[in-house]
C-alpha positions as CSV (number, residue, x, y, z in Angstrom):
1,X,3.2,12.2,51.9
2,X,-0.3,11.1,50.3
3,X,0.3,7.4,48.5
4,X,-0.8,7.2,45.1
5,X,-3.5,5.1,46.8
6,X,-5.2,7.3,49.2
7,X,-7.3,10.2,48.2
8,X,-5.1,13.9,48.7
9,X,-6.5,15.7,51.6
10,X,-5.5,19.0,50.7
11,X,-7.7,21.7,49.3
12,X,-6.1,22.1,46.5
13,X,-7.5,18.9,45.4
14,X,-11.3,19.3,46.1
15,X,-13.8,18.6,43.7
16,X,-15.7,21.9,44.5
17,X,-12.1,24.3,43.2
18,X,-13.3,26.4,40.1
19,X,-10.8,28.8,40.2
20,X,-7.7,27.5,41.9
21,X,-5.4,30.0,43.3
22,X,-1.1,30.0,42.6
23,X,-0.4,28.7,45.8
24,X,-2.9,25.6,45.7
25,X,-1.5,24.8,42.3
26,X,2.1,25.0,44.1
27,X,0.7,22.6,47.0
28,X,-0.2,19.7,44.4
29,X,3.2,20.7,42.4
30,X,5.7,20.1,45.6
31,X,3.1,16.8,46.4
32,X,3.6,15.8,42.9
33,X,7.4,16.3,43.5
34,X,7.3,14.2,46.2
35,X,5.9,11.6,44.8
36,X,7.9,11.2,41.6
37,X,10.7,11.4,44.4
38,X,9.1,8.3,46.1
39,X,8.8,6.5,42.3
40,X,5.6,7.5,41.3
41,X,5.3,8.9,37.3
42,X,4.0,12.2,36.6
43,X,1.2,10.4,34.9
44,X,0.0,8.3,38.1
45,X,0.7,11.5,40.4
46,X,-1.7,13.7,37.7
47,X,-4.7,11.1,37.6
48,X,-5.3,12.4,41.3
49,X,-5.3,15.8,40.6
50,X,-8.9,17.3,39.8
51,X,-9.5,18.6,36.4
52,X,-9.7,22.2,37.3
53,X,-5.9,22.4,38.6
54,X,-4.9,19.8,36.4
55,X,-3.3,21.8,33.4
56,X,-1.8,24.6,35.7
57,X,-0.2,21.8,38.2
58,X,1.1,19.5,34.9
59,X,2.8,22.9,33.5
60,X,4.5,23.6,36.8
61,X,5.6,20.3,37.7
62,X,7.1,19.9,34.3
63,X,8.7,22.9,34.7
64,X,10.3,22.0,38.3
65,X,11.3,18.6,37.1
66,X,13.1,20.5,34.3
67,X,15.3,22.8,36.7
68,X,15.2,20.0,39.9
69,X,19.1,19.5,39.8
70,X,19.6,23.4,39.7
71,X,17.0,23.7,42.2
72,X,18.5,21.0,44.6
73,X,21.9,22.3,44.2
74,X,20.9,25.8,45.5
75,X,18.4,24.4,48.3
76,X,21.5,22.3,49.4
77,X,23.4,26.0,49.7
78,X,20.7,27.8,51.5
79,X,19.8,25.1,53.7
80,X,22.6,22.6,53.7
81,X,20.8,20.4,56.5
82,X,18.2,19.1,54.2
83,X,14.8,20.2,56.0
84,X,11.8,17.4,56.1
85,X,10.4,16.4,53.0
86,X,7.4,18.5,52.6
87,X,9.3,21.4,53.6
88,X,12.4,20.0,50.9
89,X,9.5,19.8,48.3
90,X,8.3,23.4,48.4
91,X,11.5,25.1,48.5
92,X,12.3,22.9,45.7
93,X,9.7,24.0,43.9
94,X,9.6,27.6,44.7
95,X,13.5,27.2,43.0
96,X,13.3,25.6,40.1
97,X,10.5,28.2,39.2
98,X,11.9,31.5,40.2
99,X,15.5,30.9,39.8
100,X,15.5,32.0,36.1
101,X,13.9,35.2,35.9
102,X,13.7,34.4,31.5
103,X,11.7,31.1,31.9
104,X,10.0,32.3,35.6
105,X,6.3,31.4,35.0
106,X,5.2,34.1,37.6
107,X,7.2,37.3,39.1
108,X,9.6,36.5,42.2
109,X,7.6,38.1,44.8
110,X,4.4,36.7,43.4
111,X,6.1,32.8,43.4
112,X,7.8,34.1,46.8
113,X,4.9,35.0,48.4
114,X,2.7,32.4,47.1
115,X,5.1,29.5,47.9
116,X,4.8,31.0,52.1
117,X,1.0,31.0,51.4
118,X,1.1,27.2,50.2
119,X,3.4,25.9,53.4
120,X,0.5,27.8,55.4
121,X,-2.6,25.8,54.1
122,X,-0.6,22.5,53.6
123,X,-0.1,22.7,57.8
124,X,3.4,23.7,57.7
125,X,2.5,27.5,60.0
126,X,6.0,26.8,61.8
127,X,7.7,25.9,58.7
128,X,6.6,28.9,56.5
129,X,9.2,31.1,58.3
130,X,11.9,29.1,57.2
131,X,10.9,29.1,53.8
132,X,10.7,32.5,53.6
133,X,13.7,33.2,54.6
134,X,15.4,30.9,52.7
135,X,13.8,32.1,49.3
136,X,14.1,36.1,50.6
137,X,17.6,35.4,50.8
138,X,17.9,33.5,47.3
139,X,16.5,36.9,45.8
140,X,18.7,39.2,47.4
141,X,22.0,36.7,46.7
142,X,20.6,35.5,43.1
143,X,23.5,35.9,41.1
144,X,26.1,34.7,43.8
145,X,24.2,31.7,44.5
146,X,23.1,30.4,41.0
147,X,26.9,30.9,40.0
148,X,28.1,29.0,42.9
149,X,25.9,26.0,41.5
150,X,27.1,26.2,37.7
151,X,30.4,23.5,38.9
152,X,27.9,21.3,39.4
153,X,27.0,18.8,36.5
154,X,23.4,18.0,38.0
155,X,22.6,21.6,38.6
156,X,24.1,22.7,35.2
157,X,22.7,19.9,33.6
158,X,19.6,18.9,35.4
159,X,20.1,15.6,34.9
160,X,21.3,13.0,37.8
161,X,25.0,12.5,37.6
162,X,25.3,8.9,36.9
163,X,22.9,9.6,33.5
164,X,25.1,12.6,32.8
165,X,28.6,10.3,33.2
166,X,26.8,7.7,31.0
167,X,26.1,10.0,28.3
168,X,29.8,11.8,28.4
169,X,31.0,7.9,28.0
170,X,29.3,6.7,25.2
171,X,28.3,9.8,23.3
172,X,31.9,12.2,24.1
173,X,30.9,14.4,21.0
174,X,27.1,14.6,21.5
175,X,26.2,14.3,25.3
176,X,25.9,18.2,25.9
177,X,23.6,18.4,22.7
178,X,21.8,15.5,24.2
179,X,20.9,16.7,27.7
180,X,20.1,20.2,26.1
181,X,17.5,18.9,23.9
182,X,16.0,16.9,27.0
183,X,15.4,20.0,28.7
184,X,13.4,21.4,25.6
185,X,9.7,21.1,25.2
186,X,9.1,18.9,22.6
187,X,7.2,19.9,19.3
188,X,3.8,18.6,18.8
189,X,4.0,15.8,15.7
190,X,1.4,13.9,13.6
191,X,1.4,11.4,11.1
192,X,-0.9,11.8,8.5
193,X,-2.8,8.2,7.3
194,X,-1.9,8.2,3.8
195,X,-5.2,5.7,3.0
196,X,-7.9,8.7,3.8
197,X,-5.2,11.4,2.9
198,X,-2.0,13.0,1.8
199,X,-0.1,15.4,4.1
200,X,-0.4,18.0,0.9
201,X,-4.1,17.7,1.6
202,X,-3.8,17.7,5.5
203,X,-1.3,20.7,5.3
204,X,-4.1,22.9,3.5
205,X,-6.7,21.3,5.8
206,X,-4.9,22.7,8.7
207,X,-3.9,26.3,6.9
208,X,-7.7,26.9,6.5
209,X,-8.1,26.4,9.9
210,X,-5.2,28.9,11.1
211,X,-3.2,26.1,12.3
212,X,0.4,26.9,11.5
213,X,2.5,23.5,10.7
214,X,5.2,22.6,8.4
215,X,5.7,19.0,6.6
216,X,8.3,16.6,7.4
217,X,9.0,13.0,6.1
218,X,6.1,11.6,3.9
219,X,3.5,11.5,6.2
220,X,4.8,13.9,9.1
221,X,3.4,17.3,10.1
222,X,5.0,19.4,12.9
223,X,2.7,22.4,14.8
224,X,4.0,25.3,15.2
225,X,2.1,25.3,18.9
226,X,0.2,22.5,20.5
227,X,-3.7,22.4,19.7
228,X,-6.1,19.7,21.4
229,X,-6.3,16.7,19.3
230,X,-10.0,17.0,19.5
231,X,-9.8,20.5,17.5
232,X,-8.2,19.6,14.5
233,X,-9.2,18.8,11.2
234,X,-10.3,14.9,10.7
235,X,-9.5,14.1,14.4
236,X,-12.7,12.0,14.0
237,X,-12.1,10.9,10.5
238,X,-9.1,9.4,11.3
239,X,-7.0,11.4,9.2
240,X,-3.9,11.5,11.6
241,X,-2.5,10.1,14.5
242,X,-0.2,12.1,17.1
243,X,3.3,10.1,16.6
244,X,6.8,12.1,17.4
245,X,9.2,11.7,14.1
246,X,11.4,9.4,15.3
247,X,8.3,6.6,15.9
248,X,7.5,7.4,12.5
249,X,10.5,5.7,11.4
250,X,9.3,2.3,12.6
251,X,6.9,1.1,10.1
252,X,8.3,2.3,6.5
253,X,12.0,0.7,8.0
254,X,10.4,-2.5,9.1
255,X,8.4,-3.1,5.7
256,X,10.3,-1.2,3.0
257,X,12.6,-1.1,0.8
258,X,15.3,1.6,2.1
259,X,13.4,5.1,1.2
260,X,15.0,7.6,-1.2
261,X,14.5,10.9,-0.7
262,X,11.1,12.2,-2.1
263,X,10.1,8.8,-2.8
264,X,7.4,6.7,-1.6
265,X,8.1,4.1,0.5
266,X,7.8,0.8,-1.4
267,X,7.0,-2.6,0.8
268,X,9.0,-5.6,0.8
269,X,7.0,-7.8,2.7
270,X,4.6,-9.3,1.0
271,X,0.8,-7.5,1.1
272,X,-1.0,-9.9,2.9
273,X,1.8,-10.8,5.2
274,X,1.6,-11.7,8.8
275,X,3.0,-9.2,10.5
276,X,3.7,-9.3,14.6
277,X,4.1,-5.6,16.7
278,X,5.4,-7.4,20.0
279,X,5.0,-4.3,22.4
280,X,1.9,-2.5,20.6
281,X,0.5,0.1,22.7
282,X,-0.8,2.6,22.7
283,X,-1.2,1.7,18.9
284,X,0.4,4.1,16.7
285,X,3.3,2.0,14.9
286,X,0.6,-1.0,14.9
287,X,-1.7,2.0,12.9
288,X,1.5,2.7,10.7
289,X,2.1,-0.7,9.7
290,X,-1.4,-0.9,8.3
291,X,-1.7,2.3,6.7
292,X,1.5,1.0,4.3
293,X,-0.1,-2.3,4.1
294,X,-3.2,-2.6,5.0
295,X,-3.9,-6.3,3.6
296,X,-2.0,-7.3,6.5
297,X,-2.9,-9.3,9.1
298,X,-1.2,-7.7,12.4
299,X,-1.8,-9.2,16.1
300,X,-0.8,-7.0,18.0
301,X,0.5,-7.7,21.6
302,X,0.2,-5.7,24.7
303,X,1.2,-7.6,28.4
304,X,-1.1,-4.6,30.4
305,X,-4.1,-5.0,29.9
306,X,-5.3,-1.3,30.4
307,X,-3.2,-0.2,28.0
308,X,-4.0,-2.1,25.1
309,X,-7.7,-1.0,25.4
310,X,-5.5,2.4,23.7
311,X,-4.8,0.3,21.0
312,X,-8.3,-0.8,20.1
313,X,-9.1,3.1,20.7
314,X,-6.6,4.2,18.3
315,X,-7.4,1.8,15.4
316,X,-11.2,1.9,15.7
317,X,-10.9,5.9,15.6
318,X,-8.7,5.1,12.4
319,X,-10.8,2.7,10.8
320,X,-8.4,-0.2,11.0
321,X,-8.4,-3.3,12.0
322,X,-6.0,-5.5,13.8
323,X,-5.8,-8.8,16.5
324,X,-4.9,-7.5,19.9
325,X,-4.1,-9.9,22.0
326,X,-3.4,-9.3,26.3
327,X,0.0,-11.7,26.5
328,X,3.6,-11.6,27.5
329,X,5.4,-11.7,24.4
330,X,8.1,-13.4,26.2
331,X,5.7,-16.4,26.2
332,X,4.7,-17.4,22.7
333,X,2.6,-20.2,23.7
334,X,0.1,-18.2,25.5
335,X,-0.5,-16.3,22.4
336,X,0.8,-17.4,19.2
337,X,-2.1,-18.4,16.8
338,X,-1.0,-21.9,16.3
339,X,2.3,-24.0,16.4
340,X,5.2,-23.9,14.6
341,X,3.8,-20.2,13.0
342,X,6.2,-17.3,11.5
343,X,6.0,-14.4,10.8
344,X,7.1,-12.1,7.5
345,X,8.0,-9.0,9.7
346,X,8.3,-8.6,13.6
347,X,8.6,-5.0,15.0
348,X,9.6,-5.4,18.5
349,X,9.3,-1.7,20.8
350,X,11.0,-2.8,23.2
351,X,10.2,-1.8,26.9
352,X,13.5,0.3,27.7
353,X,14.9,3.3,30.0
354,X,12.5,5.8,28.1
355,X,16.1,8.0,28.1
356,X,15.2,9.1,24.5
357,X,11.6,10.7,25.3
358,X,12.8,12.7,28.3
359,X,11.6,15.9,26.8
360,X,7.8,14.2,26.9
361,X,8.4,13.0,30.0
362,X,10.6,15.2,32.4
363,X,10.2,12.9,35.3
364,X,12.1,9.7,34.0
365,X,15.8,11.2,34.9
366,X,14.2,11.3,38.1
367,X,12.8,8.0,38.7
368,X,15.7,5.9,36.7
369,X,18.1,4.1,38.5
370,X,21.6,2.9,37.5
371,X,20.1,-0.8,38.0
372,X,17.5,-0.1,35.8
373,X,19.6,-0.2,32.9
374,X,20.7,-3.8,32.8
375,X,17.7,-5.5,33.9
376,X,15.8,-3.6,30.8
377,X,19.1,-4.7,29.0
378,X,18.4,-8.2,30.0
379,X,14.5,-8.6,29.0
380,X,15.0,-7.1,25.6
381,X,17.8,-9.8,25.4
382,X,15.2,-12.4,26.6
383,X,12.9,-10.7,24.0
384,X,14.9,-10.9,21.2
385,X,16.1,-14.1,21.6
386,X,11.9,-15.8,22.1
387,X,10.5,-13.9,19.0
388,X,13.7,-14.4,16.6
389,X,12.7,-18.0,15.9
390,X,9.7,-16.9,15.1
391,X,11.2,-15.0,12.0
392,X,10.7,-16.7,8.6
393,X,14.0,-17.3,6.3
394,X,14.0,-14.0,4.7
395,X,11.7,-12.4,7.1
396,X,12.4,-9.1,9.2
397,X,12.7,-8.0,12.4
398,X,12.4,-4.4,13.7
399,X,14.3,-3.8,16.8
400,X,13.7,-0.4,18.3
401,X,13.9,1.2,22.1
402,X,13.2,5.1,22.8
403,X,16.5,5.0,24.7
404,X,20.1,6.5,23.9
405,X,21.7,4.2,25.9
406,X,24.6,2.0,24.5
407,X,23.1,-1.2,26.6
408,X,19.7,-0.8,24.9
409,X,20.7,0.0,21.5
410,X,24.2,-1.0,19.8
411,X,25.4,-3.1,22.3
412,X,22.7,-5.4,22.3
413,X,22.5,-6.1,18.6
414,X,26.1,-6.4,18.3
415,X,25.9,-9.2,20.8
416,X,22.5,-10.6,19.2
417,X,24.4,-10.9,15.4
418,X,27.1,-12.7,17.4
419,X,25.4,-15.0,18.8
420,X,23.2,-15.5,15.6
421,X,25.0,-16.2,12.3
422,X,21.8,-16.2,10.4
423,X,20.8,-12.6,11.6
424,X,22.0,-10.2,8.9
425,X,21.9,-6.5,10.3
426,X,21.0,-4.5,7.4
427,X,21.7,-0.7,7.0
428,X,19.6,1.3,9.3
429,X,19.7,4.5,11.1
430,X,21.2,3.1,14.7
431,X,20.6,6.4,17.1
432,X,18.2,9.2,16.0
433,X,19.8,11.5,18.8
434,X,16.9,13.7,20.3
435,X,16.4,17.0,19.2
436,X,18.6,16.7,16.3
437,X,18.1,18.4,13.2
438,X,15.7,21.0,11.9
439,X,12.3,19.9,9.9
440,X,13.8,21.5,6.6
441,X,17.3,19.4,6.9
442,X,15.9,16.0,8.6
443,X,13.0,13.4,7.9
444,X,11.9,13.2,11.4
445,X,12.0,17.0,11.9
446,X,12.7,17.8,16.1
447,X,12.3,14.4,17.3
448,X,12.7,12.4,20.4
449,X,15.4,9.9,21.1
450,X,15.4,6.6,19.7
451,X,17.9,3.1,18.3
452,X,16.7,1.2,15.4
453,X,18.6,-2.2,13.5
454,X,16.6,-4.1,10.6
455,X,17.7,-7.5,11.3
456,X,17.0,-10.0,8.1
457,X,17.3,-13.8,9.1
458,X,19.4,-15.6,6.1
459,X,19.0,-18.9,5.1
């Protein structure tokens, strides 16, 4: 397997490939696999991939990761001796492609054939036999074979079984509804900045272009297909930013009053109040907060340094302005401006299991582990419990994760108000489930997975 540090030395990922064939996108797709198998994220194993196989390779690999416990579960029947890695990967991926002829991206001989030719060029000669074989007799036994697999929770599911027992626990009336959505592409969502315009306005912007899109929200717009960034209306004006509907949820909860339908939201906070987004990038709920306040002074905190340069790109294309600051938010006195200072409003995204955005990011069922969970668990504890002091009596704090999980979300603010008498936990929408609810009937239209509680600190 090629590391994540060492340059691929297949074919498929030379610089001089123009017009990359099926089966050298297939090569860099079962690499890819292994690698997200070894820990690596589809975002790190994509960076190595040259431009000109990039989009086909990201489509496919989203698409195996999508059907890898099906695709497991029927590579484990046609090969119960599980063949080396490289040879696992392929078959893998030749599975989860062709083993539903309704969502196949190519025809079965075509990914059959292909999938041979890619074990070929990869160095596997001796291998490709095997493979063959093994995917000949998939086709000829489809039915049998995929029915033999539907008693099994990961292959039904596509979901590891530990994740899908967690979600059956906490969530007995929801789970199903949960892991289906995760397997869903997810809709492509803006947020419209209501200082240079009003999603009325953007709406018509995007009509005259022959961009289909429908409102949600105040400030949301949800495309009927995905369009480049780059190609629509004010991308260089700074008219929107690409946030998913349940981010957009953030900044109006953390500043306003409760919204009433239809209405706009109204701040709380005063309008030149200092304002502190703990886990900032890549920028977008730092963007929001200023957009409904935008006297405010925000520093904005980011612990990598790479990706808070994203912050400074989002807000400069935006027009706003905002303190960034590299630090670990865990450790105020590397960072906060000067002693003893509060803070009107604190919006803490806190780094979690990502189990709510798993229809953006196929690969994190994959590269989750059970452990996982409490050690997040225990830094957003740490987290809350450093930047709470730094709350002023009658001050706000945001607490938010893009995780379903009970650890992350309920449970850790039930113990927080336990352990803090003067933590009020005011009404707020606690799990936006992902998936859930149609544009027309919900504010955040088809959105991702996230847990929100607006904690006011009492005198």
């Amino acid at each position: 397997m090629t590391s994540s540090s060492s340059k691929p030395a297949s074919p498929a990922h030379s610089a001089s490939v123009k017009h990359p064939a099926l089966h050298q996108q297939l090569m860099c797709v079962a690499q890819g696999l292994q690698q997200v198998r070894a820990g690596q994220s589809t975002t790190t194993v994509l960076e190595a991939v040259v431009p000109p196989l990039r989009p086909g390779v990201q489509a496919l690999l989203f698409q195996v990761l999508r059907n890898l416990g099906r695709a497991q579960a029927l590579r484990a029947l046609l090969a119960p001796k599980k063949p080396a890695d490289k040879v696992d990967a392929l078959l893998c991926t030749a599975l989860a492609l062709v083993w539903d002829a309704a969502q196949a991206p190519y025809t079965a001989f075509t990914l059959v054939n292909q999938t041979v030719q890619a074990a070929r060029a990869c160095g596997l000669e001796r291998q490709a036999g095997f493979i063959n074989a093994c995917l000949r007799r998939f086709l000829r036994e489809q039915p049998a074979l995929v029915a033999a697999t539907d008693a099994d929770l990961e292959a039904l599911f596509n979901h590891p079984r530990w994740w899908i027992d967690k979600l059956q626990k906490q969530f007995p009336q929801d789970w199903q509804q949960i892991l289906h959505a995760n397997n869903q592409h997810a809709p492509m969502a803006l947020r419209v900045q209501l200082q240079k315009i009003s999603q009325a306005q953007y709406l018509a912007a995007l009509a005259q272009a022959g961009i289909a899109a429908q409102p949600f929200g105040l400030q949301g717009v949800e495309l009927a297909q995905p369009v480049a960034v780059q190609a629509l209306p004010g991308f260089e004006e700074g008219w929107f930013t690409v946030q998913d509907g349940a981010a957009q949820w953030a900044a109006p909860l953390l500043l306003c009053a409760a919204p009433q339908p239809g209405a706009a939201p109204a701040p709380v906070v005063p309008a030149n109040a200092h304002i502190l987004d703990a886990c900032a990038a890549p920028g977008g709920k730092t963007a929001h907060l200023l957009d409904l306040l935008p006297q405010a002074q925000v520093l904005a905190l980011e612990v990598d340094g790479q990706r808070s340069q994203r912050i400074h790109d989002t807000l400069a294309r935006l027009g706003l302005s905002a303190q960034v600051v590299v630090a670990d938010a865990t450790q105020p006195r590397q960072w906060l401006p000067a002693p003893g200072m509060q803070f009107d409003a604190i919006l803490l995204d806190a780094p979690c299991s990502a189990s709510g955005i798993v229809r953006r990011h196929p690969d994190v069922r994959w590269l989750r582990r059970p452990s996982d969970i409490a050690q997040l668990a225990a830094l957003q504890t740490q987290l809350l419990e450093v930047l709470w002091p730094l709350v002023k009596p009658g001050g706000r704090l945001l607490y938010c994760t893009c995780s379903v999980f009970r650890e992350e979300g309920v449970d850790q603010i039930e113990a927080f108000v336990a352990r803090h008498k003067c933590a009020d936990w005011q009404p707020s929408p606690g799990y936006l489930l992902p998936g859930r609810g149609a544009v027309a009937d919900n504010q955040a239209g088809n959105h991702d997975g996230f847990f929100y509680a607006l904690l006011v600190k009492t005198a």
